[in-house]
C-alpha positions in Angstrom: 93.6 82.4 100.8 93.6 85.9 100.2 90.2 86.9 101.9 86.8 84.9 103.1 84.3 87.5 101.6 81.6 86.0 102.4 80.2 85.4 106.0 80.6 81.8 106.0 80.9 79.5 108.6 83.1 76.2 108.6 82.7 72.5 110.0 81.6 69.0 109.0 79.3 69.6 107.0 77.9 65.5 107.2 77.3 66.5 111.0 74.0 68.9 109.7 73.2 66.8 107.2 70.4 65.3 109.1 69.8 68.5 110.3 66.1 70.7 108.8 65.7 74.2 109.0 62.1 75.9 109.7 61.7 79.1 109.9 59.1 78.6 112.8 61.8 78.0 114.7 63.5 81.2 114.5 63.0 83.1 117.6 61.4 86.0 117.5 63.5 88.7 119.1 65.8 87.5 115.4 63.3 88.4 113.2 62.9 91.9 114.3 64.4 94.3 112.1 65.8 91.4 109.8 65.6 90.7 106.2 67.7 87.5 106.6 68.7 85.2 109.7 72.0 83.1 110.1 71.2 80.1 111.5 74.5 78.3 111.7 78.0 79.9 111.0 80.5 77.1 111.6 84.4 77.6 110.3 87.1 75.4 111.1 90.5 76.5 110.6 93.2 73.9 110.5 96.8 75.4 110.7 99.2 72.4 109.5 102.4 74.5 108.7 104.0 77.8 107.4 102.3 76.9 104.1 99.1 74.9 104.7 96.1 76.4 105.9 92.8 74.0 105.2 89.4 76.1 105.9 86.2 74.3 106.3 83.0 76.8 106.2 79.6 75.2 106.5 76.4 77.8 106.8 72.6 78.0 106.8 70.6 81.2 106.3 67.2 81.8 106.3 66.0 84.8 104.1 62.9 86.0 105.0 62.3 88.4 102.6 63.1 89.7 99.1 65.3 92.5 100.5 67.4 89.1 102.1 68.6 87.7 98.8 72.0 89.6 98.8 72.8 88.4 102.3 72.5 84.5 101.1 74.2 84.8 97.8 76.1 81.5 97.5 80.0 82.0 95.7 83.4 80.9 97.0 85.9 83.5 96.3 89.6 81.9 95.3 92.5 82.4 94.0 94.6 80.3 91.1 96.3 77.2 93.2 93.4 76.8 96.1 91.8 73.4 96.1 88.0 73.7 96.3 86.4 70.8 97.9 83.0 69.1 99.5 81.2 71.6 97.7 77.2 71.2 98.9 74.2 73.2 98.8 70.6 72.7 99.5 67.7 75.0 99.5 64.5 74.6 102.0 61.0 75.8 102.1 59.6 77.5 105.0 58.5 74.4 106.8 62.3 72.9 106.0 61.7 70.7 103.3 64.4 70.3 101.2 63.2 71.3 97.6 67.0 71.6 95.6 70.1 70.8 96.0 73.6 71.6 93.9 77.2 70.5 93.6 80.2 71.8 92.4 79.6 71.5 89.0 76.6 73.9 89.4 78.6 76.5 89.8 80.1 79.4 87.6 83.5 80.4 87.1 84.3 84.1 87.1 87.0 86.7 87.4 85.9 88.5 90.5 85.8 91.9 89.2 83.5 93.9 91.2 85.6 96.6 91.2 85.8 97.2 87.8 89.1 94.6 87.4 91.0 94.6 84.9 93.4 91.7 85.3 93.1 89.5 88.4 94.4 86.3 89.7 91.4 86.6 91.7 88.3 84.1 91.0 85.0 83.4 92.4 83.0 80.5 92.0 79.5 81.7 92.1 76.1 80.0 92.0 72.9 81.3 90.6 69.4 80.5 92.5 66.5 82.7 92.0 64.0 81.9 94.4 60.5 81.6 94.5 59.1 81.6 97.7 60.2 83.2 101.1 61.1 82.2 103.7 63.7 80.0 102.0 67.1 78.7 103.8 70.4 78.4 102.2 72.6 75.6 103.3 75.9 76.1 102.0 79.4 74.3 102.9 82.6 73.4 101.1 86.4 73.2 102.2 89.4 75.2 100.5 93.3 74.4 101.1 95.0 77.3 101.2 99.5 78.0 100.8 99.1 81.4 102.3 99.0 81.3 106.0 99.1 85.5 106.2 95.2 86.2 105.6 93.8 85.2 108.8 90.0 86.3 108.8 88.6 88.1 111.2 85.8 86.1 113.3 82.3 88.8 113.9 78.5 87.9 113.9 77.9 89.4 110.6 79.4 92.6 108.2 75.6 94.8 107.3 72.6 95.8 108.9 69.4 93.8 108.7 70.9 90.4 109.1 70.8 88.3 112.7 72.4 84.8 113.9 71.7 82.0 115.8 75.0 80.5 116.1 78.2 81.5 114.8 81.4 79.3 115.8 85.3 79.5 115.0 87.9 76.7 115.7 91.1 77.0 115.1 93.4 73.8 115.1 97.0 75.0 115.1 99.5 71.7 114.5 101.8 74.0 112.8 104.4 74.9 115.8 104.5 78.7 114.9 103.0 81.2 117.6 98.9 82.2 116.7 98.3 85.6 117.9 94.7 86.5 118.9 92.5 89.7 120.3 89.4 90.1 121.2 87.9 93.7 120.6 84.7 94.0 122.9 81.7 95.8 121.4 81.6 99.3 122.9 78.0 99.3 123.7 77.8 95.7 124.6 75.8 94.7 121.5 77.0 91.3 122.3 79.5 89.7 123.4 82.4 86.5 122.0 82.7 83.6 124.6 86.4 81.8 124.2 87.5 78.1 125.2 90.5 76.6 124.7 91.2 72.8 124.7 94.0 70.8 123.9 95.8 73.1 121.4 92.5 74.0 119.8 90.8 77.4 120.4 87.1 78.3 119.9 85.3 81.5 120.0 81.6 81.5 119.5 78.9 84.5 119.3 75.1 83.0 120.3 71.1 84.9 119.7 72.8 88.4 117.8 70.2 90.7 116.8 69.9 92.1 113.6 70.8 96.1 113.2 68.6 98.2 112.2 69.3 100.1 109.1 68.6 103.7 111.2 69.3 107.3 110.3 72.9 108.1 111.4 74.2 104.7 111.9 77.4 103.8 112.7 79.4 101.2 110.3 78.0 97.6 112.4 81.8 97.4 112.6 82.2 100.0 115.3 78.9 98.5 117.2 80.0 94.6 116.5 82.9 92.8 118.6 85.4 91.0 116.9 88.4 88.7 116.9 91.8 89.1 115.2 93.8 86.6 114.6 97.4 86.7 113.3 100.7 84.0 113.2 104.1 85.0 114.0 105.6 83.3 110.8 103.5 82.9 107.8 103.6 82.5 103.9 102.4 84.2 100.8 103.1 83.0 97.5 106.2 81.3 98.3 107.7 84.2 100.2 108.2 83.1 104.1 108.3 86.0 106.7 108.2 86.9 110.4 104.8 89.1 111.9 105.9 89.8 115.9 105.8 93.5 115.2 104.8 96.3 112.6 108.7 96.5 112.6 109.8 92.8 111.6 106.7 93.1 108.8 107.1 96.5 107.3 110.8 95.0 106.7 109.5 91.4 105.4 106.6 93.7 103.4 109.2 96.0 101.8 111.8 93.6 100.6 109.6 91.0 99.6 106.7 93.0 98.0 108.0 96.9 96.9 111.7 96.6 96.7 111.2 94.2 93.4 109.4 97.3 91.9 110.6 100.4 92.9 112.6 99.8 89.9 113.2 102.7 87.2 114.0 102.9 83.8 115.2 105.5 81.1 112.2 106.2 79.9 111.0 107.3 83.6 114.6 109.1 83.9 113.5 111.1 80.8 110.2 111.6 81.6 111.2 113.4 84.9 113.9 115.4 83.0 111.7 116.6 80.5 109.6 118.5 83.2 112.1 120.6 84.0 111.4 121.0 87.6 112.0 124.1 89.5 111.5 125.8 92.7 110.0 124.2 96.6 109.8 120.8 97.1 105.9 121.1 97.1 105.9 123.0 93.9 108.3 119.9 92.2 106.2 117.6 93.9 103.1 119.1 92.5 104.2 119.7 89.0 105.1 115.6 88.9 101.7 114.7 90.8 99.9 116.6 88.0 101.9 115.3 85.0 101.0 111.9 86.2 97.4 112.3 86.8 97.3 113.8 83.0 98.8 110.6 82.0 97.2 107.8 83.8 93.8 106.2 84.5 92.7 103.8 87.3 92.6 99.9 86.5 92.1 97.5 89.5 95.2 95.1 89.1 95.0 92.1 91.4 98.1 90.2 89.9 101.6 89.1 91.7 102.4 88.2 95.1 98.8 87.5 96.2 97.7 90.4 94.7 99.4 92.7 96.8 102.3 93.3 94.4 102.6 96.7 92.6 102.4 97.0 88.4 106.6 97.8 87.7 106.4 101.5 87.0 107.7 100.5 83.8 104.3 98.8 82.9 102.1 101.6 83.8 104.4 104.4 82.2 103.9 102.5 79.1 100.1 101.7 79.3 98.8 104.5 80.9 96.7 102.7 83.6 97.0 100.6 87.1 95.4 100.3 90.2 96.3 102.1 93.7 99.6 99.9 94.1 100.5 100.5 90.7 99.5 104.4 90.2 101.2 105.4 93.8 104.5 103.0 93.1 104.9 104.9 89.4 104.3 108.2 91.2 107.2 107.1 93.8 109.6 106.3 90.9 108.9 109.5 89.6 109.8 111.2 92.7 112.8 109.4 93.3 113.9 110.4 90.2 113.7 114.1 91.2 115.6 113.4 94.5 112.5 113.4 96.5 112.0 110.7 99.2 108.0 109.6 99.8 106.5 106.7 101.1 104.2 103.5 100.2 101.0 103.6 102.5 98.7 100.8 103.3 95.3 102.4 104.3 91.5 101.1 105.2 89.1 103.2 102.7 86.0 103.9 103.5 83.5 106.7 104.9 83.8 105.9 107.7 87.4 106.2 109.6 88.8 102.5 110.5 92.2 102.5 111.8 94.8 99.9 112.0 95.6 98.7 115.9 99.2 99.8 116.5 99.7 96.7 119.1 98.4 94.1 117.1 100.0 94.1 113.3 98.2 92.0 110.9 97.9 92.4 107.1 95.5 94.2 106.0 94.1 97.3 104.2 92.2 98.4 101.0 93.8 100.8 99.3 97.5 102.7 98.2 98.8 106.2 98.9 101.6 108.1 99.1 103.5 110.6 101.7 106.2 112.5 101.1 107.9 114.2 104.4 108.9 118.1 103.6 109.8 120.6 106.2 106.4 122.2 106.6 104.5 119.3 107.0 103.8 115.9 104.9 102.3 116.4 101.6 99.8 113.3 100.7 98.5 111.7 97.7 95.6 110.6 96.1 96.9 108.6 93.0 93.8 106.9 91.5 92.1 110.0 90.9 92.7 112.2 87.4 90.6 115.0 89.0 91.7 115.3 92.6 93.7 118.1 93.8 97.0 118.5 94.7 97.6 117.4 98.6 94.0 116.4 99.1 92.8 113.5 100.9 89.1 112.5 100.4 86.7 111.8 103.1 87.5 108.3 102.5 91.0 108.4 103.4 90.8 111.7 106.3 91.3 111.1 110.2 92.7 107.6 110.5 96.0 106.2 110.6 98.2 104.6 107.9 101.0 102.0 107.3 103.9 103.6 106.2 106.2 101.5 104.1 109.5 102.1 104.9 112.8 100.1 104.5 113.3 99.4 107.9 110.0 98.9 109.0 106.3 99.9 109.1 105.7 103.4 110.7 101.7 103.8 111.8 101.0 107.6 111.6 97.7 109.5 111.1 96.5 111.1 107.7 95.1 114.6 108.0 91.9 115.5 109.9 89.8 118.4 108.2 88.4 121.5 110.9 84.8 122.6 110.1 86.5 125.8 108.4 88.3 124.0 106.3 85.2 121.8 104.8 83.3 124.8 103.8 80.4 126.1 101.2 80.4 129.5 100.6 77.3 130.7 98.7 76.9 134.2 97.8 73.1 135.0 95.9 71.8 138.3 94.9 68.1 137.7 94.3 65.4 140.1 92.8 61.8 139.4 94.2 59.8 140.2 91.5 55.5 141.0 91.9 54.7 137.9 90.1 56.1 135.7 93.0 59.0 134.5 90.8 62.4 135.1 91.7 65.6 136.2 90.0 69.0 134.8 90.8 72.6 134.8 90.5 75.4 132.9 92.6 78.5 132.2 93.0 79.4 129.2 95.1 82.7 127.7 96.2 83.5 123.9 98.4 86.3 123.2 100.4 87.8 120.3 102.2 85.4 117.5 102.8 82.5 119.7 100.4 85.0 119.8 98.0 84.8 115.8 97.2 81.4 116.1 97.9 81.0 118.1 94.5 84.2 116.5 92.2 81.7 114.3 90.8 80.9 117.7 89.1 84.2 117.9 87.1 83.6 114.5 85.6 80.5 116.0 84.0 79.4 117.9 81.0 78.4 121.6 81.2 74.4 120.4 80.6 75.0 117.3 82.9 76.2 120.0 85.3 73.5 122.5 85.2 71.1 119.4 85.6 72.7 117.9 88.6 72.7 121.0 90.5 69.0 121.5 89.6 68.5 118.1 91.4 70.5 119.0 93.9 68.8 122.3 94.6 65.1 121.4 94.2 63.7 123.4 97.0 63.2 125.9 94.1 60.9 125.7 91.2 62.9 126.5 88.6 62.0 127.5 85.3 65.5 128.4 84.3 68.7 127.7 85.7 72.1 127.7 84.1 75.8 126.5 86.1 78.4 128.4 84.3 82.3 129.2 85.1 83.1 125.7 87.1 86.3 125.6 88.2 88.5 122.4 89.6 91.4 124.3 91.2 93.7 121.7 91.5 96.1 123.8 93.0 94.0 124.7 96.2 91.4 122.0 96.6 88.3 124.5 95.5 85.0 123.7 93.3 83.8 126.7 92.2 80.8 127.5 89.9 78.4 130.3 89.3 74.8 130.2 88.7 72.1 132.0 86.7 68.6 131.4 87.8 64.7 131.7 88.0 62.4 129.9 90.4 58.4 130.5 90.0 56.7 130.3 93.3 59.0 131.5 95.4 56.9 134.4 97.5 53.5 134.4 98.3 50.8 137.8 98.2 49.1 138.3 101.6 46.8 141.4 100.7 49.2 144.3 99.6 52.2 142.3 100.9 54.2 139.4 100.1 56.1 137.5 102.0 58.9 135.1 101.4 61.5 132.8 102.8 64.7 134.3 103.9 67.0 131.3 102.6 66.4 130.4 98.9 68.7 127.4 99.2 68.9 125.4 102.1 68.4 121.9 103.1 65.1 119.8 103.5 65.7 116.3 104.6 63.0 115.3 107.3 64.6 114.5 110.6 62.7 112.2 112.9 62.9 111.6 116.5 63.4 107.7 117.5 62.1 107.3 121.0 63.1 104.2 121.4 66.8 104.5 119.9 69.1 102.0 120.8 72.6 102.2 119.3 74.3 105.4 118.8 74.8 107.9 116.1 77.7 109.2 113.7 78.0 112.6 112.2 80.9 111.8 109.7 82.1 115.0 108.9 82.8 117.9 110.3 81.5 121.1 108.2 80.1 124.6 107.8 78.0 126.5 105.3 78.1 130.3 105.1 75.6 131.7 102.9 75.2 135.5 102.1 71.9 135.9 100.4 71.1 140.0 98.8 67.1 140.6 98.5 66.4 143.1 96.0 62.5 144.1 96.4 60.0 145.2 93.5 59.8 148.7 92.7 57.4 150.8 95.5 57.7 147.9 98.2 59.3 148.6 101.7 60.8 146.0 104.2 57.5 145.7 107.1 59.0 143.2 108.9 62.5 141.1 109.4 63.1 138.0 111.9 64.9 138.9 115.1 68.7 137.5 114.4 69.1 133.8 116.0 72.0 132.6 117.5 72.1 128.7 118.2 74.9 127.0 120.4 75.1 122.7 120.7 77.8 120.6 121.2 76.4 119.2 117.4 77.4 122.6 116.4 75.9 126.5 115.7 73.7 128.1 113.5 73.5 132.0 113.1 71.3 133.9 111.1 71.3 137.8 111.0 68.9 140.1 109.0 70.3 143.7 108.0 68.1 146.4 105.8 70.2 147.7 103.1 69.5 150.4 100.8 66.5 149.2 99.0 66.8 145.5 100.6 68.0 143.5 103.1 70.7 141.5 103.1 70.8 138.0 105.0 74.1 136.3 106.3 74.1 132.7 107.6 76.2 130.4 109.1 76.0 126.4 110.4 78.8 124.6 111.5 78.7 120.4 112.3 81.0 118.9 114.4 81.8 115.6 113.8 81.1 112.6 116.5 80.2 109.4 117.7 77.5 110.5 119.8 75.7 108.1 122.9 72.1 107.1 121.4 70.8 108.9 124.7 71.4 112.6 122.7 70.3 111.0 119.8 66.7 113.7 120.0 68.8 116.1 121.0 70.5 116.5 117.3 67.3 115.9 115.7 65.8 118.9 117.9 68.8 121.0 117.0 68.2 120.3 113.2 64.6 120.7 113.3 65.1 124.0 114.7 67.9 125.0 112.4 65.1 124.2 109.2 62.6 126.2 110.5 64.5 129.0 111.2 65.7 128.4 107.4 62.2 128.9 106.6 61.8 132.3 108.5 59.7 134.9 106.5 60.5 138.1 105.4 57.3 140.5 104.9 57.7 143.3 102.4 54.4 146.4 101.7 53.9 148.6 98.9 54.8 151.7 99.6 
């Protein structure tokens, strides 16, 4: 089985049969900050040989509100050749009556597509229940045979905020002779904790009375606050194809015969595709002239077909069709490299916004997602390859400081991806604004992103010039404006820069006190509310690492002088610094600002400490300049 997406929980499901489920009798301290509690999370896994794996899940959730429903969502994701059995599901009331109960036949039979799939030998059997009370408990269990004994699940309390458990257990029976690898990763702020026994061949590891997290500002992914265990066997199967998993060594060797070396395979039509582009000059300048050809050519597609659908599209296929998914985008770009001579490398990778690395002493399968590296004397060049509008050598925040698998012939190599400074995740915003008597302001601006503020704004180059204008007007709505108008945007491909310039007028922007006026000496900053938690009890995550300089030119109304400017403000934090400095120039005055973050996982004890340091920053945002006739 190629994942357990679902947190769902395995044993005889008869044994509970007898068994009600009230919600009175959920203890309090689990229905704090939860929409939905897990009662019972019982899996058994039962390891018979290299190529039998039976799973039996059986689970009860409670969902005690609306906001719950997505947490008790009853499906069984498959693949083609899994034997679904014991399929059972009955609904409570509050008080634990039973008032419905399904079968197998109940349920739907779907591709699971929920990442836009195109073709998939992935399914999911999926049943619909719309509720009509709450509390209401799902009780859920069914039993699925498995040939592919290399998708070991990981055992945790639960993957999202707002959910808590009673009782979570996971056996595992191993008759099969082969060597069952397992580690237990300790929470690192003792959320809870995983007990483990061991009894006559069989292992079980049980989590007991797991709050629910609180969906708070700044939080962590519950997978850096949760403990878990890994499990992995030394021998295993996937679709037919036996192989050996003591190291990342003896893997990345089974992984790249077995799964890339059957489609690293080129044709003439590749051979004259490469030709025809004529390719001059630096390794990075071949490199980037291919990487751009490619992108002009291809779309993204998720494929989940061949070899447990972690087999590449043959280059051939997407070079004709014009589409694939990570595996198949990243092994066409490959084939076009090696047919310019240049060496690069298949990368397994965990995706997401926050970084998740793989553990270099404990190899498993695993990842989400397909890259490329290609080694050159000044450094490694990476790419992006499911992305038409993403520069040249540019990693996302989704990809950015965490290791990677690298693919190689000989083995799996586990090396880190590029981490981004604060200077190099920049906005630079330059305004020259006229203050004008009727409190209305005048503006033009150019504005540039780099790094990590750079993906932040792609979503820009997908869009048309008026859906531009209009999602910077959202994004900018600390102004009233009347007018505005984004022109000149630029995708440089080349350098990793969004750049745009901007025409605008805001009413409201300056208020009269007497024969004065005074205003604010950022235009455009930001306003999100930060609150203090007193009583904060996990810690916090600043994801990225950035820094905004801003030069903002005041022209002032005809006969009006400067009376008063803000003394210049230097802030220092470990979070990171602000600056602000005020100059009179000429017939204005011209304001420069800097703020620089610094990424972190900070202890929840410095948790007001940022939100004091960001408070201040917004006020001093919101300094006044005061400006007399003459």
């Amino acid at each position: 089985m190629i994942k357990i997406l679902c947190t769902v929980a395995l044993s005889v499901a008869s044994f509970y049969c007898a068994q009600n489920f009230p919600a009175s009798a959920i203890p309090e301290n689990l229905k704090k900050n939860a929409d939905a509690v897990i009662r019972k999370d019982l899996t058994t896994i039962r390891i018979n040989k290299i190529d039998d794996i039976k799973y039996q899940l059986y689970t009860v959730k409670t969902v005690l509100n609306k906001d719950g429903d997505s947490d008790a969502q009853v499906y069984i994701p498959y693949q083609k050749g899994n034997s679904i059995s014991d399929v059972k599901v009955n609904i409570y009331d509050e008080s634990g009556k039973k008032i419905k109960s399904y079968s197998k036949s109940d349920f739907g039979d779907f591709a699971n597509n929920n990442q836009g799939t195109f073709y998939s030998d992935n399914r999911v059997m999926a049943l619909s229940y719309t509720p009509t009370q709450y509390p209401y408990t799902v009780e859920f269990s069914y039993q699925i045979d498995d040939e592919n004994t290399v998708f070991l699940p990981d055992f945790t309390p639960f993957a999202t905020t707002k959910v808590s458990l009673e009782e979570a257990q996971m056996k595992i029976i191993n008759k099969s002779g082969i060597e069952l690898k397992s580690k237990i990763y300790p929470s690192p702020y003792n959320y809870t904790a995983v007990t483990e026994n061991e009894n006559a061949g069989e292992k079980t590891y049980t989590y007991k009375n797991v709050p629910a997290i609180d969906d708070a500002f700044l939080l962590p992914q519950p997978v850096k606050i949760l403990p878990k265990v890994s499990f992995s066997l030394t021998k295993f199967n996937l679709e037919g194809k036996q192989g050996t998993l003591k190291d990342w060594k003896d893997f990345g060797t089974w992984y790249y015969k077995n799964i890339l070396e059957p489609v690293f395979v080129s044709t003439p039509a590749i051979k004259a595709e490469v030709a025809s582009l004529n390719l001059q000059g630096t390794t990075e300048e071949k490199v980037k002239k291919i990487y751009q050809y490619m992108q002009s050519k291809t779309r993204y597609i998720f494929v989940a077909l061949g070899i447990g659908g972690w087999q590449p599209m043959l280059p051939d296929e997407v070079q004709k069709k014009g589409y694939g998914d990570c595996k198949g985008l990243s092994t066409y770009m490959k084939t076009l490299l090696d047919e310019a001579g240049i060496p690069s490398y298949y990368c397994k990778i965990n995706s997401g916004s926050s970084p998740v690395s793989f553990d270099k002493d404990f190899p498993k399968m695993g990842g989400n997602h397909i890259i490329l590296m290609i080694p050159t004397e000044k450094g490694n060049i990476w790419l992006e390859n499911t992305s038409q509008q993403i520069a040249f050598n540019h990693l996302s925040y989704s990809t950015t400081d965490r290791n990677v698998l690298v693919v190689k012939k000989d083995g799996i190599e586990v090396i880190d991806t590029p981490s981004y400074l604060a200077e190099q995740s920049k906005e630079k915003q330059i305004l020259t604004v006229k203050i004008n008597e009727d409190n209305s302001i005048l503006g033009e601006g150019n504005f540039s992103y780099t790094g990590l503020q750079y993906d932040n704004n792609l979503i820009l180059a997908t869009l048309s010039p008026k859906e531009r204008t209009e999602a910077v007007k959202n994004m900018l709505d600390v102004l009233h404006f009347e007018k505005i108008e984004l022109k000149n945007f630029l995708n440089d491909k080349d350098n990793a820069v969004a750049k745009y310039d901007l025409d605008f007028k805001a009413n409201n922007y300056s208020k009269n006190a007497g024969s004065s006026m005074i205003f604010r000496a950022v235009p455009i900053y930001s306003d999100n509310v930060y609150k203090k938690e007193d009583s904060r009890e996990l810690p916090f995550e600043l994801r990225q690492s950035f820094e905004d300089e801003y030069e903002i030119n005041f022209t002032l109304p005809q006969n009006y002088k400067v009376d008063e400017l803000p003394e210049n403000v230097l802030l220092n934090s470990e979070f990171g610094t602000y600056k602000l400095n005020f100059v009179k120039s000429g017939e204005g005055v011209k304001v420069s600002r800097t703020m620089r973050i610094n990424k972190g996982l900070y202890p929840k004890e410095k948790y007001n400490d940022y939100i004091n340091f960001r408070k201040k920053t917004i006020n001093i945002d919101n300094s006044k300049i005061l400006i007399s006739k003459i």
